[in-house]
C-alpha positions as CSV (number, residue, x, y, z in Angstrom):
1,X,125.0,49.9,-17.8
2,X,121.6,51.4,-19.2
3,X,123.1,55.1,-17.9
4,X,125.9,54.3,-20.4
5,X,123.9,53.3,-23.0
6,X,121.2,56.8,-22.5
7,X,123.9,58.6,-22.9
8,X,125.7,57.4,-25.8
9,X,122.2,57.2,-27.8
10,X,122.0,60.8,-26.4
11,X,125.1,62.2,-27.3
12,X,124.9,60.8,-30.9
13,X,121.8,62.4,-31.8
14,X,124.2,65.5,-31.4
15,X,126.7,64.2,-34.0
16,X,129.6,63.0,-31.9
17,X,131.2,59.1,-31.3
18,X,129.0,58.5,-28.4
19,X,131.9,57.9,-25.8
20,X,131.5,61.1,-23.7
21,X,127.9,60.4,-23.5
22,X,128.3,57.0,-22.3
23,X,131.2,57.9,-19.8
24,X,128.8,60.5,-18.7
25,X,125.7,58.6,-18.2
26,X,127.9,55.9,-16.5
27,X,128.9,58.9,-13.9
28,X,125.7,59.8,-13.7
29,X,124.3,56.3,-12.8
30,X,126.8,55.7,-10.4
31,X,126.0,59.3,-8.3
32,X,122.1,58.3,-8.6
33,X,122.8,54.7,-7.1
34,X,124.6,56.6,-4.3
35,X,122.8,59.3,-3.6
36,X,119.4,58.3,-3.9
37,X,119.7,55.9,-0.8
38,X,121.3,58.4,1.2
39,X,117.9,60.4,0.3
40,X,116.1,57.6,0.7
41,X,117.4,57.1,4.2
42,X,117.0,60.9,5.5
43,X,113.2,61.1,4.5
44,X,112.4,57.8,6.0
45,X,114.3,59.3,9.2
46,X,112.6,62.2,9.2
47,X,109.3,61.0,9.2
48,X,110.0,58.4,11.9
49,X,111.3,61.8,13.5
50,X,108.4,63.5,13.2
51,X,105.9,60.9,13.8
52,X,107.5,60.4,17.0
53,X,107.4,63.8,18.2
54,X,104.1,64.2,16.8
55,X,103.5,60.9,19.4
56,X,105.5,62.7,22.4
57,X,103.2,65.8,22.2
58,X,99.6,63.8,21.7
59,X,100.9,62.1,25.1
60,X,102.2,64.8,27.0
61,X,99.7,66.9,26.2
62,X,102.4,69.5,24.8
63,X,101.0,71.5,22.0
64,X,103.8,73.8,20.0
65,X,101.6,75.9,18.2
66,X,99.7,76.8,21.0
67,X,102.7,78.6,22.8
């Protein structure tokens, strides 16, 4: 809802009816509520990932930039 209303305020500061705007800034709304927990998700991963291997060489002694 408040992506709708953004973009209708937006898009009649530029002189038009305010309905592209809102159908826009609904769009847009919708693609940030599903992408930004797939993002959220793969950094979370990641670091778990990394912390882990980080963990893995600390206890087997394995150094990567050393070889």
């Amino acid at each position: 809802m408040f992506g709708a209303i953004l973009g209708a305020l937006v898009d009649r500061q530029d002189g038009d009816s305010g309905v592209e705007g809102a159908l826009w800034g609904t769009v847009a709304e919708k693609g940030v509520k599903l992408v930004f927990p797939l993002m959220l998700t793969f950094a979370i991963g990641y670091a778990v990932q990394k912390g882990v291997g980080m963990a893995w060489n600390k206890a087997t002694g394995d150094d990567m930039s050393s070889g």
